[in-house]
mmCIF file of the N, C-alpha and C atoms, coordinates in Angstrom:
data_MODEL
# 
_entry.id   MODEL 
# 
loop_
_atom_site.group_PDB 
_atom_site.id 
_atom_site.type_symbol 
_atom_site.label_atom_id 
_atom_site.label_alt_id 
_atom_site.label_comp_id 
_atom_site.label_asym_id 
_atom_site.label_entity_id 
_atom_site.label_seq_id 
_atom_site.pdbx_PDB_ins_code 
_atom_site.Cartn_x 
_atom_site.Cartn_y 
_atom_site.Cartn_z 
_atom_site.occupancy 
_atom_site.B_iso_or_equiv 
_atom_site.pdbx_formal_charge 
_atom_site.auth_seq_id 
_atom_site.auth_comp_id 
_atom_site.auth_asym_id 
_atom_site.auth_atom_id 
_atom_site.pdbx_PDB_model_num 
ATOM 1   N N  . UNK A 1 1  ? 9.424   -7.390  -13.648 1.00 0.00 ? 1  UNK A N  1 
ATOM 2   C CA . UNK A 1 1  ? 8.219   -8.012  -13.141 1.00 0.00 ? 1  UNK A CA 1 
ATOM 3   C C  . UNK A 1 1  ? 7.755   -7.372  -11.839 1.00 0.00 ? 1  UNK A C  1 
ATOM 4   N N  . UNK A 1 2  ? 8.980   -7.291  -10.608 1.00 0.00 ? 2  UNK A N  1 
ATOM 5   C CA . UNK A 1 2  ? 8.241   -6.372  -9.398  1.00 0.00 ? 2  UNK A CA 1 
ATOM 6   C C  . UNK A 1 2  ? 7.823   -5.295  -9.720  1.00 0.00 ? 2  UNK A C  1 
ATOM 7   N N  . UNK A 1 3  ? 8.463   -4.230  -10.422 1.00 0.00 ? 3  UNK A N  1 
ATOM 8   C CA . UNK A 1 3  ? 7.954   -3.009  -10.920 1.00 0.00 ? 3  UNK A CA 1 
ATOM 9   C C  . UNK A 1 3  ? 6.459   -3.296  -11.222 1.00 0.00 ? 3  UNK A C  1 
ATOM 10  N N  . UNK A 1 4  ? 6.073   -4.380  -12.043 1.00 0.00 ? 4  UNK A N  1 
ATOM 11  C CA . UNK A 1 4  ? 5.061   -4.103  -12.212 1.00 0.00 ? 4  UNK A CA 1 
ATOM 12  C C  . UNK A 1 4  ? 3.386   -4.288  -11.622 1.00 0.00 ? 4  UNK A C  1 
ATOM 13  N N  . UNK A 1 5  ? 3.964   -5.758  -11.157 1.00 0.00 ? 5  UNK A N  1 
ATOM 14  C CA . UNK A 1 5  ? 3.233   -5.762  -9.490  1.00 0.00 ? 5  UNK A CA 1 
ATOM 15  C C  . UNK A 1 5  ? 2.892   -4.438  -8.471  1.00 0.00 ? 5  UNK A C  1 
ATOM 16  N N  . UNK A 1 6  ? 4.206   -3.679  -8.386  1.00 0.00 ? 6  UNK A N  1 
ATOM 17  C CA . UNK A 1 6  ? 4.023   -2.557  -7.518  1.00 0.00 ? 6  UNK A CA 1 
ATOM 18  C C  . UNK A 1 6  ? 3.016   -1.458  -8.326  1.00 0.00 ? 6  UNK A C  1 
ATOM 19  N N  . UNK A 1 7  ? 3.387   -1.267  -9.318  1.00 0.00 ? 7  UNK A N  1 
ATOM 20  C CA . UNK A 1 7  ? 2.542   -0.118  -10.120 1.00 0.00 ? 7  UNK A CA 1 
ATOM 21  C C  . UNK A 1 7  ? 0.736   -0.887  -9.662  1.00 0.00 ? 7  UNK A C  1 
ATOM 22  N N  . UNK A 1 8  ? 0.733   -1.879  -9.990  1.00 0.00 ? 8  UNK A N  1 
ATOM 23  C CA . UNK A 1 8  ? -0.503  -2.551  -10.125 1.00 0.00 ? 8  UNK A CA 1 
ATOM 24  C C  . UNK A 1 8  ? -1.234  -2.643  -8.809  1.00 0.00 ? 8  UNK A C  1 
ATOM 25  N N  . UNK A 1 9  ? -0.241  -3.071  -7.501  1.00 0.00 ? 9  UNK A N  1 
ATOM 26  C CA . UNK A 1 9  ? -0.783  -2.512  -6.161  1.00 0.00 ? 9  UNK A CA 1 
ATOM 27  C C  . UNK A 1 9  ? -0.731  -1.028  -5.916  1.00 0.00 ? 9  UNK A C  1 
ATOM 28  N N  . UNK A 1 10 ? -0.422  -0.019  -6.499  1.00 0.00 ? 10 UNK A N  1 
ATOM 29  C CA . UNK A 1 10 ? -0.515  1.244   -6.380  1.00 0.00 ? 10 UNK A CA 1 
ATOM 30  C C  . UNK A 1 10 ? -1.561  1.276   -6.864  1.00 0.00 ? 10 UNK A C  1 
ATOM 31  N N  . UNK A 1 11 ? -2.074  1.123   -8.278  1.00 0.00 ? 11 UNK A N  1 
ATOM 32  C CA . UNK A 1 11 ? -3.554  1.462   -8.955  1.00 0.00 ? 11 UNK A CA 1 
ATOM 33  C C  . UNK A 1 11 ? -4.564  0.871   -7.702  1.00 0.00 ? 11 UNK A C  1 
ATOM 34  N N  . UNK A 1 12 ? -4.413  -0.527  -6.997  1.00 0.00 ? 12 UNK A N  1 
ATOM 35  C CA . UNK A 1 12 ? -5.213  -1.016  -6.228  1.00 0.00 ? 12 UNK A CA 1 
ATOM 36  C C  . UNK A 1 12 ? -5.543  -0.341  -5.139  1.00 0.00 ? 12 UNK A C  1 
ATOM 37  N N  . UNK A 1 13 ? -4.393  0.131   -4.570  1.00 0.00 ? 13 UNK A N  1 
ATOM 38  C CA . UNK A 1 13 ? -4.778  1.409   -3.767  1.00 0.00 ? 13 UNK A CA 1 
ATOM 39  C C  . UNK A 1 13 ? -5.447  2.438   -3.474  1.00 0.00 ? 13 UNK A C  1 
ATOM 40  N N  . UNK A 1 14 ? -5.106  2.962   -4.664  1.00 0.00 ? 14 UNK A N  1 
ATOM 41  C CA . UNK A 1 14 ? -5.659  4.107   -5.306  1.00 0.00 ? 14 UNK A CA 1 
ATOM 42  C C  . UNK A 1 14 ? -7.353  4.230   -5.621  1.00 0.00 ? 14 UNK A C  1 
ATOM 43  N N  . UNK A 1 15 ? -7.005  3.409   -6.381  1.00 0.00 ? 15 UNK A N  1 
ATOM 44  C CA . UNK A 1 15 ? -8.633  3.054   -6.972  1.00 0.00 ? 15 UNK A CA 1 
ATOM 45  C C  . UNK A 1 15 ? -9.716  1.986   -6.489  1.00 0.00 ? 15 UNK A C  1 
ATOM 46  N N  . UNK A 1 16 ? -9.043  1.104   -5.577  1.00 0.00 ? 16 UNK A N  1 
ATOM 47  C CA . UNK A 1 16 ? -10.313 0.003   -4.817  1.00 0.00 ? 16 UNK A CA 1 
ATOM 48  C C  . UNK A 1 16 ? -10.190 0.664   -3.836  1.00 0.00 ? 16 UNK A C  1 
ATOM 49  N N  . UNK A 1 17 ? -9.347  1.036   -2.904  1.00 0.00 ? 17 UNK A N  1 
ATOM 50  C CA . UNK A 1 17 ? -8.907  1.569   -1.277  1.00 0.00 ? 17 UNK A CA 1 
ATOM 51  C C  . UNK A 1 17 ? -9.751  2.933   -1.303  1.00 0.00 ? 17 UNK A C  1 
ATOM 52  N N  . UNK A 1 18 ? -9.673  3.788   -2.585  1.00 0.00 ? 18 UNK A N  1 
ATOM 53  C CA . UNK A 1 18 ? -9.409  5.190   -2.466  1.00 0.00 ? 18 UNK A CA 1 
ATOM 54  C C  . UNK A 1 18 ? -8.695  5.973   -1.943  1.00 0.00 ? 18 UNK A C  1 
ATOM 55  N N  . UNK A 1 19 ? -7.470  5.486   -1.547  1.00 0.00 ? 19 UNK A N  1 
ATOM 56  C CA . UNK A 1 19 ? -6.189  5.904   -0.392  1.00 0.00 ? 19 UNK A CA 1 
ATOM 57  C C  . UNK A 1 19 ? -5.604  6.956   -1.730  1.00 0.00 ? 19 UNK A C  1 
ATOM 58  N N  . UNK A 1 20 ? -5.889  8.207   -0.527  1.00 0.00 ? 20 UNK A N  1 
ATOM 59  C CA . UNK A 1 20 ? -5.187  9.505   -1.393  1.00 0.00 ? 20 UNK A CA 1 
ATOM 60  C C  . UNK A 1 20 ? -3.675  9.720   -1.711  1.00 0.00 ? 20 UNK A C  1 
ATOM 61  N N  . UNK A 1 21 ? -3.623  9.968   -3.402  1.00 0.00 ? 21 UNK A N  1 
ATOM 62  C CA . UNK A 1 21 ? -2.263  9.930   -3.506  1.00 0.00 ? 21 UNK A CA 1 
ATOM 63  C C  . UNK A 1 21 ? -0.759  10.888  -2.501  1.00 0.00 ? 21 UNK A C  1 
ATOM 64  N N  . UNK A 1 22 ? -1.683  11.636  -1.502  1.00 0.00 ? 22 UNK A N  1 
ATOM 65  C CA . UNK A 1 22 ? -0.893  12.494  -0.757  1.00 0.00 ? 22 UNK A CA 1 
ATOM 66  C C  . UNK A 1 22 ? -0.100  11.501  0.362   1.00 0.00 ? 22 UNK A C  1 
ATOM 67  N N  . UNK A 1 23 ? -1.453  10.534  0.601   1.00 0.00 ? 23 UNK A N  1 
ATOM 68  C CA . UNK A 1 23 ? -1.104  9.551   1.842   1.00 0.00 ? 23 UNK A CA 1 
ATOM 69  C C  . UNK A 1 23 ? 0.081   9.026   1.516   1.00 0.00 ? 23 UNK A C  1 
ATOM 70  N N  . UNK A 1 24 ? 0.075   7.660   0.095   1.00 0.00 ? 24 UNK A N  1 
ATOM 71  C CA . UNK A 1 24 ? 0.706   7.049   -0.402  1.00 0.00 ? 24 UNK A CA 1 
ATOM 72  C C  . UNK A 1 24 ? 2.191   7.791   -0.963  1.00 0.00 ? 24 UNK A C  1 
ATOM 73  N N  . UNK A 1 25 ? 2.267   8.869   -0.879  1.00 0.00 ? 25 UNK A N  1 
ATOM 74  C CA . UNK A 1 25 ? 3.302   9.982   -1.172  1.00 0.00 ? 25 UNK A CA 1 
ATOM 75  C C  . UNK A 1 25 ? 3.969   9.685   0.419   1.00 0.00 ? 25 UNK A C  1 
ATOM 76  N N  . UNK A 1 26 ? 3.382   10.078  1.126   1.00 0.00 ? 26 UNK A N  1 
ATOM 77  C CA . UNK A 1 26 ? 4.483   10.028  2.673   1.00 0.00 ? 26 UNK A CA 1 
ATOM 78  C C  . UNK A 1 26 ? 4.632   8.719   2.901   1.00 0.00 ? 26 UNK A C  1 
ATOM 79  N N  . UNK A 1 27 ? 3.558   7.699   2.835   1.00 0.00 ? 27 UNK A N  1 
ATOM 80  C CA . UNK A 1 27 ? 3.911   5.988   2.800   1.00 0.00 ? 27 UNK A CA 1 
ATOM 81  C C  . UNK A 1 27 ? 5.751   5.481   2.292   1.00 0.00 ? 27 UNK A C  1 
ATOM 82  N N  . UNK A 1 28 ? 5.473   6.073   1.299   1.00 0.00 ? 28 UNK A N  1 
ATOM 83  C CA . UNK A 1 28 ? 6.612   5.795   0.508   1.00 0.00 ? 28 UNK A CA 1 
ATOM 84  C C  . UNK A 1 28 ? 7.414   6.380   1.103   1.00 0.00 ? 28 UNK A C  1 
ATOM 85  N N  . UNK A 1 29 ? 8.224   8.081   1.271   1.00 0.00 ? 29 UNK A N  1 
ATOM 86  C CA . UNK A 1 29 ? 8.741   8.230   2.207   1.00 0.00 ? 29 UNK A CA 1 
ATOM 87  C C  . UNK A 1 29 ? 9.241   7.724   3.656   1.00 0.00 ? 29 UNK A C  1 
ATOM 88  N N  . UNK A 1 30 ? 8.167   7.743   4.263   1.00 0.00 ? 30 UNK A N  1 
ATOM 89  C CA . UNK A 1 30 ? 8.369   6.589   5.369   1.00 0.00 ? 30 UNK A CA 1 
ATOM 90  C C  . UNK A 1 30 ? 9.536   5.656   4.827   1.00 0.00 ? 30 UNK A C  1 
ATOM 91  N N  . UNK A 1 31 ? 9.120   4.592   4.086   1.00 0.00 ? 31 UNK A N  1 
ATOM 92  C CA . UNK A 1 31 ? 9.903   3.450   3.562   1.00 0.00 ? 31 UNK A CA 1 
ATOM 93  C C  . UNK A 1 31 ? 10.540  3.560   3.546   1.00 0.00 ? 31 UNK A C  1 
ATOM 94  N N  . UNK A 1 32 ? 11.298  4.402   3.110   1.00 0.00 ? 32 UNK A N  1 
ATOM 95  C CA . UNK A 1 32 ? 12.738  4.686   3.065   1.00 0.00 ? 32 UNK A CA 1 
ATOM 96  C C  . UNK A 1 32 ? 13.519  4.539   4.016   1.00 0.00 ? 32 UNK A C  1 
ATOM 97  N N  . UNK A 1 33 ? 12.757  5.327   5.467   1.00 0.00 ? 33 UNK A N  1 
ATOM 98  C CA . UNK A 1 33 ? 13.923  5.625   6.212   1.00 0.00 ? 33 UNK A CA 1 
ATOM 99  C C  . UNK A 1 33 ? 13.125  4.029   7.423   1.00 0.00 ? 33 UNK A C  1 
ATOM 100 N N  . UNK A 1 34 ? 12.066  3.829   7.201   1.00 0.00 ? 34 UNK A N  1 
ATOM 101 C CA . UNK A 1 34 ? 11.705  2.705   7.971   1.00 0.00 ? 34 UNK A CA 1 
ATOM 102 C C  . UNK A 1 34 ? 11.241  1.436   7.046   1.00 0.00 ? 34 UNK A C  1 
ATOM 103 N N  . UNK A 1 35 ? 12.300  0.877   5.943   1.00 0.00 ? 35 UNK A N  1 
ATOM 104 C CA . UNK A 1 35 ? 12.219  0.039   5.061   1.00 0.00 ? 35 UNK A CA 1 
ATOM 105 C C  . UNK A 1 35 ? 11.135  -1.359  5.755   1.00 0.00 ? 35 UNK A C  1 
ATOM 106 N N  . UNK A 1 36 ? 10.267  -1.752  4.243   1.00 0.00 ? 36 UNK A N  1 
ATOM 107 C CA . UNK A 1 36 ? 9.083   -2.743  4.882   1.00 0.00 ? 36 UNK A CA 1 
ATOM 108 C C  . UNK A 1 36 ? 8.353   -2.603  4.234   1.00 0.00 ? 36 UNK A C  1 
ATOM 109 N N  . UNK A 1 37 ? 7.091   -3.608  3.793   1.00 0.00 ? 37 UNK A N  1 
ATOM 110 C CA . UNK A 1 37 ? 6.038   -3.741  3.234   1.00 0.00 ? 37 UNK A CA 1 
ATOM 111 C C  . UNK A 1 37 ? 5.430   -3.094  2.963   1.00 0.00 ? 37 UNK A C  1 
ATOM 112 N N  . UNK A 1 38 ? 5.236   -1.902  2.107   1.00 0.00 ? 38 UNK A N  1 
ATOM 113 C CA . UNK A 1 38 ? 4.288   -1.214  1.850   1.00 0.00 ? 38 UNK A CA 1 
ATOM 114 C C  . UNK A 1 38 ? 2.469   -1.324  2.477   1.00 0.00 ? 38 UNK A C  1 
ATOM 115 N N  . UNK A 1 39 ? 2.274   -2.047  2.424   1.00 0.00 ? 39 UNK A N  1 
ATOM 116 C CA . UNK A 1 39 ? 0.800   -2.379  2.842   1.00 0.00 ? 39 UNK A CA 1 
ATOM 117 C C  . UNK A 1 39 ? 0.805   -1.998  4.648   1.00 0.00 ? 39 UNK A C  1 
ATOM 118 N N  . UNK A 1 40 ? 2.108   -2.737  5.037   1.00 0.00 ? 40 UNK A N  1 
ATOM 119 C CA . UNK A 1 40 ? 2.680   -2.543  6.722   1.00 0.00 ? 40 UNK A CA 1 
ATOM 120 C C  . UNK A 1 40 ? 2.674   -0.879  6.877   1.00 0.00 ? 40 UNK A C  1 
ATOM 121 N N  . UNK A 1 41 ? 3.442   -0.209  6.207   1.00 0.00 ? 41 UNK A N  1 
ATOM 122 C CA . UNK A 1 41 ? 3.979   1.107   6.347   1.00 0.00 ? 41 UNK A CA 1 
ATOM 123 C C  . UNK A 1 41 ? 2.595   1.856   6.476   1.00 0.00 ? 41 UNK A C  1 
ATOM 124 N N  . UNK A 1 42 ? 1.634   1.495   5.649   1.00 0.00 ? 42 UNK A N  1 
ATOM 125 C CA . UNK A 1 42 ? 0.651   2.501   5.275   1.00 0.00 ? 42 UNK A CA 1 
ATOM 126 C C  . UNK A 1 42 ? -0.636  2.231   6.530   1.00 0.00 ? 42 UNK A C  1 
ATOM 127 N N  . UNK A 1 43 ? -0.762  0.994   7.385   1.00 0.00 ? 43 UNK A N  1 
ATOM 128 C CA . UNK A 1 43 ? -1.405  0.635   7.979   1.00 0.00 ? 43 UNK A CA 1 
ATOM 129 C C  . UNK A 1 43 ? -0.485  1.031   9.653   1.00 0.00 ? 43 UNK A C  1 
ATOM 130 N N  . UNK A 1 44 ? 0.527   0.662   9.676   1.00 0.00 ? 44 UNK A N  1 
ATOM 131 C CA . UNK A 1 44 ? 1.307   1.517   10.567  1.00 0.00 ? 44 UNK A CA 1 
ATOM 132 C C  . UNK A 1 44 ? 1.338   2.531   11.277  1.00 0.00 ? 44 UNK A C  1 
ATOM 133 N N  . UNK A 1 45 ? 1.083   3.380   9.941   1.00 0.00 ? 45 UNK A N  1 
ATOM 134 C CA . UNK A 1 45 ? 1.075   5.145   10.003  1.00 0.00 ? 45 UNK A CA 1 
ATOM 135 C C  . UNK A 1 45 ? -0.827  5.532   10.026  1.00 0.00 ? 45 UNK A C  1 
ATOM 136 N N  . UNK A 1 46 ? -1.279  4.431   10.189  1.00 0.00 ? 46 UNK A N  1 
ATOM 137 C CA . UNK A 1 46 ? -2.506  4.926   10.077  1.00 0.00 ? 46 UNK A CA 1 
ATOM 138 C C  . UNK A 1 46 ? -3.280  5.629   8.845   1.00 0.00 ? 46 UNK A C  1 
ATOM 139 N N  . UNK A 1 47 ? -2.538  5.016   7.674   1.00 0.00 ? 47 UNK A N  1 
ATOM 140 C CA . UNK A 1 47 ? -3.146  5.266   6.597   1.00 0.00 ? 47 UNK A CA 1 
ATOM 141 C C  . UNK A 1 47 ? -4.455  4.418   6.565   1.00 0.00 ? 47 UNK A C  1 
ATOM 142 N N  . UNK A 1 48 ? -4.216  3.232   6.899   1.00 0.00 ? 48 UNK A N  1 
ATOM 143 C CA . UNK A 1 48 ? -5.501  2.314   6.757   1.00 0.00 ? 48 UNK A CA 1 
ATOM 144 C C  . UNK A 1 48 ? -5.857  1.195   7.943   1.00 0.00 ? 48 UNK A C  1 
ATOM 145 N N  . UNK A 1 49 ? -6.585  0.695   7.016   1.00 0.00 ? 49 UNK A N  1 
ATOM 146 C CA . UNK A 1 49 ? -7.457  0.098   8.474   1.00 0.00 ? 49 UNK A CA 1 
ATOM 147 C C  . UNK A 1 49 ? -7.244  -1.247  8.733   1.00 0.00 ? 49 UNK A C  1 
ATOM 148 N N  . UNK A 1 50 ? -6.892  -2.044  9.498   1.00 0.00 ? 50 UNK A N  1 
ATOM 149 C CA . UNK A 1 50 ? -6.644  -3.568  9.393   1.00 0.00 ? 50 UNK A CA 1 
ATOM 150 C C  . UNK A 1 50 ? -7.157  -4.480  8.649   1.00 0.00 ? 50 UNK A C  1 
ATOM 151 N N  . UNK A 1 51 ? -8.739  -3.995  8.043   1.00 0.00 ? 51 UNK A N  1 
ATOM 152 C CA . UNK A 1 51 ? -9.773  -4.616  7.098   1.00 0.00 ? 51 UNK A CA 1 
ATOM 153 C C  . UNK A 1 51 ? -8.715  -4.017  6.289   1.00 0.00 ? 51 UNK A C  1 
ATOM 154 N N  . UNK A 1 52 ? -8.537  -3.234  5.964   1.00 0.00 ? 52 UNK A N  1 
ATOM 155 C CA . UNK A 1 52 ? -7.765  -2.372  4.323   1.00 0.00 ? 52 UNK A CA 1 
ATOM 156 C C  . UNK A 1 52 ? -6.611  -3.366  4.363   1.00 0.00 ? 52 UNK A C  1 
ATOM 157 N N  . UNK A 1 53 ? -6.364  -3.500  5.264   1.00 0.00 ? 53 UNK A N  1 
ATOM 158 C CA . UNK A 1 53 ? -4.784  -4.052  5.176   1.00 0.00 ? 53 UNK A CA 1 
ATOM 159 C C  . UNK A 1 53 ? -4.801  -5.753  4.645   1.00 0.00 ? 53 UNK A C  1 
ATOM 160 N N  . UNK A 1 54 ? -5.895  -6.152  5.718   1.00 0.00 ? 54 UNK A N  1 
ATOM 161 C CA . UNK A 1 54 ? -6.449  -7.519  5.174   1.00 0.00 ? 54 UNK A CA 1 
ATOM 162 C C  . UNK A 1 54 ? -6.685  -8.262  3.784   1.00 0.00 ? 54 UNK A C  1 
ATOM 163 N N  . UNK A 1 55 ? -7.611  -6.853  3.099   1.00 0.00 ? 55 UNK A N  1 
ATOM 164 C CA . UNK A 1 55 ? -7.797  -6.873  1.794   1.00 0.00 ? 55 UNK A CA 1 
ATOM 165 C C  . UNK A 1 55 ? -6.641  -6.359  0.604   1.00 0.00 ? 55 UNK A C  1 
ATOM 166 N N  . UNK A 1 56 ? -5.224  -5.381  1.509   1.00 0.00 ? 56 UNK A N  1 
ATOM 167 C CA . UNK A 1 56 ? -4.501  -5.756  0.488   1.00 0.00 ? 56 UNK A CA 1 
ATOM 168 C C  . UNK A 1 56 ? -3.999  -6.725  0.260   1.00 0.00 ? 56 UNK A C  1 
ATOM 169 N N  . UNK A 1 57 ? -3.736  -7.644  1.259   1.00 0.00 ? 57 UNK A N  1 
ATOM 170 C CA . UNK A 1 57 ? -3.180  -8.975  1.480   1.00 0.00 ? 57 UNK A CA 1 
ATOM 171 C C  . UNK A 1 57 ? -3.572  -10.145 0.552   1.00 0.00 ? 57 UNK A C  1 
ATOM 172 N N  . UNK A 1 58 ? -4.792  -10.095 0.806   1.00 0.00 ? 58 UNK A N  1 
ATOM 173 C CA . UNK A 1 58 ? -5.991  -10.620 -0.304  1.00 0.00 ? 58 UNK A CA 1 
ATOM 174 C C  . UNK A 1 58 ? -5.275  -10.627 -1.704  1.00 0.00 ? 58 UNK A C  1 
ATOM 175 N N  . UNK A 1 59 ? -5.494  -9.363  -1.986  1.00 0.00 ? 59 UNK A N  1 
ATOM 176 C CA . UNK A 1 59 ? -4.917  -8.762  -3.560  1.00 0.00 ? 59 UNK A CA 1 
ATOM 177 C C  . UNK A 1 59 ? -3.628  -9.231  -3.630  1.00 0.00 ? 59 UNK A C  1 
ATOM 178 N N  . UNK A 1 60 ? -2.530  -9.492  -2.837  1.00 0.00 ? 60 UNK A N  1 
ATOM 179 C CA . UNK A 1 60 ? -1.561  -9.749  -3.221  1.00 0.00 ? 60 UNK A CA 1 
ATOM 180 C C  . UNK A 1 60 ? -1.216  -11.136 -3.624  1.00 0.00 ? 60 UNK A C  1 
ATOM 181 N N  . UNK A 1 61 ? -2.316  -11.846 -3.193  1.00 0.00 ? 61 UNK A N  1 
ATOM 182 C CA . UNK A 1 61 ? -2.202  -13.490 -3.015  1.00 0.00 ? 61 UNK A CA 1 
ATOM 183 C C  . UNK A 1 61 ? -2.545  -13.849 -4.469  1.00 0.00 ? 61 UNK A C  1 
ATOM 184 N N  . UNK A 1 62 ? -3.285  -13.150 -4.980  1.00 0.00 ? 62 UNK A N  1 
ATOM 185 C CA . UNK A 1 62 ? -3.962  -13.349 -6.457  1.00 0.00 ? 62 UNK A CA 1 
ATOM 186 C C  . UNK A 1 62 ? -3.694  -13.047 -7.464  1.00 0.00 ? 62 UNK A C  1 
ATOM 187 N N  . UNK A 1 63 ? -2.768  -11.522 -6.922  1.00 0.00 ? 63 UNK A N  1 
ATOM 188 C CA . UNK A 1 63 ? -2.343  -10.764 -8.372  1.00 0.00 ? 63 UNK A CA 1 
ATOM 189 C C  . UNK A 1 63 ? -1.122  -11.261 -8.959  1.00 0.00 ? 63 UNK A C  1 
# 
């Protein structure tokens, strides 16, 4: 079931955000060595924007 949540916030990413799969490539990295919320990691590092971050939050409440 998480697997598939995650795949499904990845497409959300991807495709509502437009967050480039290069970004989301080091996001993940990151994680690893600084384990945590994906949505955190990527807003962190300045992948996105506090609105972005807001609205993944959003998405997560629903999906």
């Amino acid at each position: 079931m998480a697997s598939t949540k995650y795949s499904r916030l990845i497409r959300f990413l991807e495709d509502d955000l437009a967050l480039p799969a290069d970004s989301l490539a080091v996001a993940m990295r990151h994680r690893e060595q600084d384990p945590g919320p994906l949505p955190m990691i990527l807003w962190k590092y300045g992948f996105i924007t506090i609105e972005q971050l807001d609205r993944i939050y959003e998405w997560l409440e629903t999906a």
